[in-house]
PAFI-155194 format. One line per field, with one value per residue (C-alpha): residue number from 1; residue in three letters; x, y, z. Coordinates in nm, 4 decimals. Last residue first. Layout:
BEGIN
k = NUM  ...
r = ala  ...
c1 = X  ...
c2 = Y  ...
c3 = Z  ...
***
This chain:
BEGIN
k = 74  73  72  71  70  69  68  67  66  65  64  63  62  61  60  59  58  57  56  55  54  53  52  51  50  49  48  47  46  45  44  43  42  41  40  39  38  37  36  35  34  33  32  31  30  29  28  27  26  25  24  23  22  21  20  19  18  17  16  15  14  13  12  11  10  9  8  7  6  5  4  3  2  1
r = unk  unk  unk  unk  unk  unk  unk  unk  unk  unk  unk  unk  unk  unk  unk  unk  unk  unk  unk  unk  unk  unk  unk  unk  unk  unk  unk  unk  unk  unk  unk  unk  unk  unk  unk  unk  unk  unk  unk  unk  unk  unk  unk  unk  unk  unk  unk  unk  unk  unk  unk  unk  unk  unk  unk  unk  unk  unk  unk  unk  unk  unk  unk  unk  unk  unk  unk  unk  unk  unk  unk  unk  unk  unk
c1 = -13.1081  -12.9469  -13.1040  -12.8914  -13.0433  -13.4000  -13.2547  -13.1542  -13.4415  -13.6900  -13.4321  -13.4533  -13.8592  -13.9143  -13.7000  -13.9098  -14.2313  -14.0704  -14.0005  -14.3199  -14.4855  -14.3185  -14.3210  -14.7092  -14.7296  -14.5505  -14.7814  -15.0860  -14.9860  -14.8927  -14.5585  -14.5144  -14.3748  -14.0835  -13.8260  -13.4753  -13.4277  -13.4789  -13.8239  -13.9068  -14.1014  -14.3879  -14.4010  -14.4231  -14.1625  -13.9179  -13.9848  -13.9430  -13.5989  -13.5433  -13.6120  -13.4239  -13.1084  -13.1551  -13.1410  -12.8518  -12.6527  -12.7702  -12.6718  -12.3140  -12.4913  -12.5855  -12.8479  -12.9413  -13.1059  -13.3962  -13.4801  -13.5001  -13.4895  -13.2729  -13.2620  -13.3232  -13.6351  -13.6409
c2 = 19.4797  19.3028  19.0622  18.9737  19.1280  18.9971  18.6565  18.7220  18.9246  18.6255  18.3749  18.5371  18.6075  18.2275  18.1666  18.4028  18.2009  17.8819  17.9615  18.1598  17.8447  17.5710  17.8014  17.8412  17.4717  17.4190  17.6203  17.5088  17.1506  17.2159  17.1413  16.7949  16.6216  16.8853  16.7425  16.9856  16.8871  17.2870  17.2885  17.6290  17.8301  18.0034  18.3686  18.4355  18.6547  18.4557  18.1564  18.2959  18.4597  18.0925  17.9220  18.1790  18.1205  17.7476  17.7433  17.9948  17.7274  17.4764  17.6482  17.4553  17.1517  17.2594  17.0335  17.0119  16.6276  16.5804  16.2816  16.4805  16.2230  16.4354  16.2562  16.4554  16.3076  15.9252
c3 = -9.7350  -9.4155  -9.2464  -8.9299  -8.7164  -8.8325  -8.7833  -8.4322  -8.2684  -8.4499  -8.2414  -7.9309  -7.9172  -8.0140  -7.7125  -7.5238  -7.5937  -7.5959  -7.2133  -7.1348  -7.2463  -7.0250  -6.7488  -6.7992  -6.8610  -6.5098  -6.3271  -6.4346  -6.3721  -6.0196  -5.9049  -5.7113  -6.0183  -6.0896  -5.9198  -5.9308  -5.5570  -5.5567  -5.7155  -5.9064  -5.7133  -5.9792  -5.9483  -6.3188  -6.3508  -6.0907  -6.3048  -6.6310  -6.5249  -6.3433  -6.7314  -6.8567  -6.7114  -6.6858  -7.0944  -7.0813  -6.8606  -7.1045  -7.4597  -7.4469  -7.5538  -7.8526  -8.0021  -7.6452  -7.5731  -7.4342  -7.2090  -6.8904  -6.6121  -6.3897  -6.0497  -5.7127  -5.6619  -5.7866
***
């Protein structure tokens, strides 16, 4: 099944996905890991997809805390 997306997740907001892949390549890139281009991830080493994995959530969690404390206003 290479080639086939068999992400089960769904986007809350769909339209976030091409921002999604942004950052998951920006990740990628910064942590030297080649991302697969058949877009099958089951040959990639386990090591390096949990540091994508956690680089990802760990600059999403960077967005969203820039967000809410922008728009805080005392």
């Amino acid at each position: 099944m290479a080639g086939q997306n068999r992400n089960s997740n769904t986007l809350v907001v769909p339209q976030a996905r091409a921002a999604l892949e942004q950052i998951k390549y920006e990740a990628a890139q910064e942590l030297g890991v080649q991302i697969p281009q058949d877009g099958y991830y089951g040959n990639m080493a386990t090591r390096d997809a949990g540091s994508l994995g956690g680089y990802i959530t760990k600059r999403l969690v960077q967005i969203a805390e820039q967000q809410l404390a922008g728009s805080r206003q005392f």
